[in-house]
N, C-alpha and C positions, 0 to 999 in steps of 0.2 A: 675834404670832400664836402660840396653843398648836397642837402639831401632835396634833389629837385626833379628825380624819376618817381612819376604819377605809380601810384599802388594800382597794380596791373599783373593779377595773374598768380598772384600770391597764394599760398598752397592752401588759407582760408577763406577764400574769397567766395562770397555768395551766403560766410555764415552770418546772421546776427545773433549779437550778445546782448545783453541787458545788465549793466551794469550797475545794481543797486547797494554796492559797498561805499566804504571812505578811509580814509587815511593811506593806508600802504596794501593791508593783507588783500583783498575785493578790487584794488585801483592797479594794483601791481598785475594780479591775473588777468583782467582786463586790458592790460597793457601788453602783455605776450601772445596776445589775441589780435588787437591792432598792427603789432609789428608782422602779423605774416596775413593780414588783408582780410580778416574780419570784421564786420561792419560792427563795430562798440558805440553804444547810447550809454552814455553814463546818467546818471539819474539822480540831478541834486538837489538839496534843499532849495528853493527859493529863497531869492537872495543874501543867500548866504555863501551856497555851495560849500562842496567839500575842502573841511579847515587845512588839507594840502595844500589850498592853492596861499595859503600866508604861511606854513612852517618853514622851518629851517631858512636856508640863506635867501632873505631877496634881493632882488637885482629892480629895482622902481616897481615895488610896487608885488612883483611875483613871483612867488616861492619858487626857486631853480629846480628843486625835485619837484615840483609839481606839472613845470613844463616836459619833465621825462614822463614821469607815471601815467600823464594826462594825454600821451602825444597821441595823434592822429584817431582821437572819438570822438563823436560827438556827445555835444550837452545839451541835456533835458533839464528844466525844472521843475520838480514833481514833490508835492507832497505828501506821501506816504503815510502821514499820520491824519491823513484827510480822505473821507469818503470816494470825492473827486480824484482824487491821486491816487486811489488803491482800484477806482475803476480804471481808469485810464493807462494805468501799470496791469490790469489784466487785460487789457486790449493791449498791449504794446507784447505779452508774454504769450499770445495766439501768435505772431507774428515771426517770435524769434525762438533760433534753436536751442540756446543757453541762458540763464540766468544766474549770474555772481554775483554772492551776497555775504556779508561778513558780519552782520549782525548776533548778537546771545541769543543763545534757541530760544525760541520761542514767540522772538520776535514777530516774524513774518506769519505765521500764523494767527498772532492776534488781530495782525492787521485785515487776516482774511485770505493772503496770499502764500499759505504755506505749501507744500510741495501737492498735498492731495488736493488743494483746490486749483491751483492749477493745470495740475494735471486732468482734471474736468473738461478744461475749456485747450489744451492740445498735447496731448498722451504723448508725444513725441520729444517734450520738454524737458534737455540737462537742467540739474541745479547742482551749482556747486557752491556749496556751505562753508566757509572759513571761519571756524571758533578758536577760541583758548584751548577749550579742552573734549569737543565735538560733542554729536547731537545727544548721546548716550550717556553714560558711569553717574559715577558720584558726585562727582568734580562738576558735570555738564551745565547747573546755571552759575558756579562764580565768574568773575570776571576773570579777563587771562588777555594782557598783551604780550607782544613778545616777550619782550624782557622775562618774565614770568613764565615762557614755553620754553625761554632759553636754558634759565636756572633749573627745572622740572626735569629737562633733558637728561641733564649731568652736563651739561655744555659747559654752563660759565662755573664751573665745580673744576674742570680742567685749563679753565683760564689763566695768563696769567701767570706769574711767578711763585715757588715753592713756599712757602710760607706769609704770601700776601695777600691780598683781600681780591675776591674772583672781580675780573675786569670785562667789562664790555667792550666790544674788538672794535664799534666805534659805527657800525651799520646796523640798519635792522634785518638780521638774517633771519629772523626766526621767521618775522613776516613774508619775507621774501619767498625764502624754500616753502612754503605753505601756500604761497600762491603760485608757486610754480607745480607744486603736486597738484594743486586744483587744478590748472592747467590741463597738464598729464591725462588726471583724472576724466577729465570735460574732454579729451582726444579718444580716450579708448570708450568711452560711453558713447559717443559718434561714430565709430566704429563699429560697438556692438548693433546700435542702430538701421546702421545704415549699408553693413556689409550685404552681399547676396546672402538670402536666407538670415539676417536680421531682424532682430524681433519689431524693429520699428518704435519702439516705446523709449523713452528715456530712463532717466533714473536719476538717483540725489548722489551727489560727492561730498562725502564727510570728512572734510579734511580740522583737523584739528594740530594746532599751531605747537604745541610741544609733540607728536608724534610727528609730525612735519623736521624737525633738529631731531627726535631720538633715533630716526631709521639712518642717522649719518652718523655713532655714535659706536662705531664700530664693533669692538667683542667686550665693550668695556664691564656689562651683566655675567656673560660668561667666564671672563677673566676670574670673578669676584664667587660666582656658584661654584666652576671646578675648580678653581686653583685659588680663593680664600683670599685674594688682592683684590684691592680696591686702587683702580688706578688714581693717580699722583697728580696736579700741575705738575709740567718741567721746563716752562718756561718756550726758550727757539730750541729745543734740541729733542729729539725724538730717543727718550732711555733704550739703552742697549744697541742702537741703532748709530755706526761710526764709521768715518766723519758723517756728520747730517748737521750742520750750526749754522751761527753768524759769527764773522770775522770782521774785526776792528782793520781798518787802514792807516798807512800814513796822512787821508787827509780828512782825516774824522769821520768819515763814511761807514759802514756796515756793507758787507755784503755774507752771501749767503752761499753757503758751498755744500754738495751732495754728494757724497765720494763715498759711499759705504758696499755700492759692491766691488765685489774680487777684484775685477779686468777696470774698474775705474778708478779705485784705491790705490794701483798698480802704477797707473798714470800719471796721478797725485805724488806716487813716491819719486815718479821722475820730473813730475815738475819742480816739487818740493829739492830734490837733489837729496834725497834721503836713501840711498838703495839698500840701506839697511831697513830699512819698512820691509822689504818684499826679498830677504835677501834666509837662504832654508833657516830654518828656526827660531824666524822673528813670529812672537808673539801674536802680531798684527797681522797674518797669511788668511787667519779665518774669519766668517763674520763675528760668530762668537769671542774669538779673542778680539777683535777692536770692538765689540762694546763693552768687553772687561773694561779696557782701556781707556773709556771714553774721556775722562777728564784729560789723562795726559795727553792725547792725540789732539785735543782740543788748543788745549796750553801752547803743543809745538805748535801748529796748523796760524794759532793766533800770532804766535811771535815769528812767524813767517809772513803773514800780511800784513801787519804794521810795519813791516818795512817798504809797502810798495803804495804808489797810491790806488784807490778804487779801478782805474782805467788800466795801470800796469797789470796788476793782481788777476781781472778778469779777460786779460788780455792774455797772459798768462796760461791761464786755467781752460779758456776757450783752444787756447792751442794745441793742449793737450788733450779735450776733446772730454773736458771734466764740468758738469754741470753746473752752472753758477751763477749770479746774477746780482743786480741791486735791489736795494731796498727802495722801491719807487714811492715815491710821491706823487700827489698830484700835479707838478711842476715837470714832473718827471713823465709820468704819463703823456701829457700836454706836446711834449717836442721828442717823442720818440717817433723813429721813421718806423719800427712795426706795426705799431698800432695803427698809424697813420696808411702805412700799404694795406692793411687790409681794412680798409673804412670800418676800424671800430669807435673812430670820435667822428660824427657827424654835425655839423652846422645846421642844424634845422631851424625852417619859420616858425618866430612864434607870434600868433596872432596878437596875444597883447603887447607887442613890443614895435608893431608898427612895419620895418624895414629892416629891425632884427634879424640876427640868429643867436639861437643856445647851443655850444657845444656839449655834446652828448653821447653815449654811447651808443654802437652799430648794435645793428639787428643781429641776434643770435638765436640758435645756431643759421648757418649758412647752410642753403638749400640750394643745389649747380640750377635747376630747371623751374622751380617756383620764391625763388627770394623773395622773404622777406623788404618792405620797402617804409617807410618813413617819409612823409612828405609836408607833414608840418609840428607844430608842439601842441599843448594842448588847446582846448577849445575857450573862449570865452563862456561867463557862466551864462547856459542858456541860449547860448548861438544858432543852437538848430530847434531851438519851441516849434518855428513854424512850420520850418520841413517837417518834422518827427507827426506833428498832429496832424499838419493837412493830410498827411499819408493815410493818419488811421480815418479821419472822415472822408479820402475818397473810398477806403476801403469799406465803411458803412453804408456809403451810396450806395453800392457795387453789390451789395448784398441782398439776397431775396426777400 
């Protein structure tokens, strides 16, 4: 799908943000704001802009996650560390309902623009704060990227293989979930605002980037307080939990099978051709006994799919109505017909690329009566200076 239906009607539509982050945590929030039709001003160094737009992979010239993060804002250039930028960022902050920012506390403040001086000049102003380790504790001025919220969490402690060095899953999640809490956060503060009998006032979102990974980190404190276990790496298989793995094929492939409950397990024995799995007094009837068993059922389960290839196996497994699937790649992604029916890789314009398009991800979540829309990539640095300011000097005219 080309992404070529105008943003019209989008469930944000009419909000402005101000976008005064960079790298992932401030550009990502911001980005979840542009995809459902909020008007995002991003707000970059001069001449420099935000160092996304050269990380990771480029394609002539421009960073490919930068044409996602960046898509459909505009760009401001503004310097923040200048008299001149810190006034003209509080005239652009009278204007707009949100402000994301992902700087060390205390930043915005020294500059003059912290939450209480804004709140001066329009009481009705979100701010949503993206740190390491937010605006409060002990921790609150070291530095903290993700990497660093991930480890913190217990995440990358659970990484990873049993006895090997914790691994990075290869994304920046910690960034990400942290900007999608701000998100969250920056909806229900608009809310309390703006409902009947709303206070009208805004508020600050203190999202801090290892409690952003630790509210996904499920009983693992609990486990450790009442029952004296500290959970373990275990690699692809979930302990006690059986079948739950990856299985080797005849054609070097991996796929992944989830066959642990009763009535699914049962189906497995008849695909498998095992009726002794499910047959009175096998071991294997309860949940508790297959994750006694987990190694063994593991062992059969494997020397049953190396015999078939990827495509048989899950062909297989699908017929019985047993959960399963490949291990995707991005090659893999790219030419599947799912993703593809429901426009989740979009082709969109990107302005520095002329005639281009960047395949990319669809707008999520999907909304039946306000969708989300997409209708180019990111902005050149600086693209809209002149819109953005002539706006604020008609609006000085216009003033008593």
């Amino acid at each position: 799908m080309t992404a070529t239906t105008p943003i019209n009607g989008g469930a944000l539509e009419g909000l402005r943000v101000l976008e005064a982050g960079h790298i992932i945590g401030g550009p990502f929030c911001g980005h979840l704001f542009a995809d459902h039709g909020a008007e995002v001003i991003k707000l970059e160094p001069p001449g420099v802009g935000d160092p996304m737009r050269t990380w990771g992979g480029l394609y002539k010239g421009i960073g490919l996650y930068w044409s996602i993060i960046g898509r459909g804002k505009k760009s401001v250039e503004l310097d923040l560390r200048s008299s001149e930028g810190q006034r003209i960022f509080r005239e652009l902050a009278r204007t707009a309902d949100v402000v994301v920012e992902n700087f060390r506390p205390g930043t915005m403040e020294r500059w003059g623009l912290g939450p209480e001086n804004l709140a001066e000049i329009n009481p009705g102003l979100i701010m949503v704060r993206i740190t390491g380790f937010g605006q409060s504790g002990p921790y609150r001025d070291q530095a903290g990227f993700g990497s660093v919220a991930e480890a913190m969490s217990g995440f990358r402690h659970l990484s990873g293989e049993p006895g090997r060095p914790p691994v990075r899953v290869g994304i920046s999640l910690g960034d990400a979930l942290a900007a999608t809490q701000g998100f969250i956060g920056a909806l229900m503060a608009l809310w309390a605002r703006d409902r009947k009998n709303g206070s009208g006032l805004g508020q600050i979102i203190d999202v801090a980037l290892y409690e952003a990974m630790w509210m996904y980190m499920e009983s693992t404190v609990a486990e450790y307080v009442k029952l004296g276990r500290i959970r373990q790496p275990s690699g692809p298989l979930l302990p006690g939990i059986a079948p739950s793995n990856v299985y080797p094929t005849a054609d070097g492939q991996w796929i992944i099978v989830g066959a642990n409950q009763d009535s699914v397990f049962t189906r497995l024995a008849e695909a498998m051709d095992r009726p002794d799995w499910v047959a009175p007094g096998s071991p294997y009837l309860s949940h508790v006994g297959r994750g006694a068993a987990q190694v063994e059922l593991d062992a059969a389960i494997s020397a049953w799919t190396v015999t078939l290839s990827s495509d048989a196996a899950l062909r297989c497994l699908s017929e019985h109505g047993i959960p399963a699937g490949r291990i995707y790649k991005a090659d893999d992604i790219a030419g599947d017909p799912h993703y593809a029916a429901r426009d989740m890789i979009i082709d969109v314009p990107e302005p520095g690329l002329g005639d281009e398009t960047v395949p990319m991800p669809g707008v999520v979540p999907k909304l039946s009566a306000t969708p989300g829309r997409v209708v180019r990539g990111a902005p050149l640095l600086g693209e809209h200076n002149a819109e953005i300011l002539r706006q604020l000097e008609d609006l000085a005219s216009e003033s008593p």
